[in-house]
Steps between C-alpha positions, in 0.01 A plus 500: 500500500649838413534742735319825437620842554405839639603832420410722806522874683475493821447854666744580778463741809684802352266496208766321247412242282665202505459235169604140535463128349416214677379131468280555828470872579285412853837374598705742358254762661544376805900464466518928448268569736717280771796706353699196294373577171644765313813746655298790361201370747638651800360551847435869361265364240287179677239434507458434119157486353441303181333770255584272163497157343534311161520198418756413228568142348873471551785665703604673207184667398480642844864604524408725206169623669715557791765717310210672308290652855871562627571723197125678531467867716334489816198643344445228281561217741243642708249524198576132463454392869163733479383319172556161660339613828219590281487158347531355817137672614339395173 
């Protein structure tokens, strides 16, 4: 069975946005939010709220996702997070 993948933002305490993959975000949620995910997940910026997810078939696919939000301005990855909130309520 192949594993699927998630491309995800994660909104952090100071109001930055941080965008990951992962193969089970729940666990990788939990990992920044206990402060042994990322370095740039520091006690400064927990707790982390997830804001954004996608579902992408292969690691690859979402590692360009990833490097695609990463590369957006701060106003459009918070038009994205508000269009999938919006989806979310639908």
């Amino acid at each position: 069975m192949k594993k699927k993948w998630t491309v995800y933002i994660v909104l952090c305490q100071d109001k930055t946005f941080y965008t990951g993959i992962s193969n089970d975000y729940m666990k990788r949620l939990e990992k920044h939010n206990s402060g042994k995910g990322a370095k740039y997940i520091n006690l400064k910026r927990r707790p982390v709220k997830l804001v954004y997810l996608e579902a992408k078939r292969s690691i690859g696919d979402a590692l360009r996702r990833e490097l695609k939000i990463k590369k957006m301005s701060k106003i459009n990855k918070i038009k994205l997070t508000l269009k999938y909130k919006m989806k979310k309520v639908k």
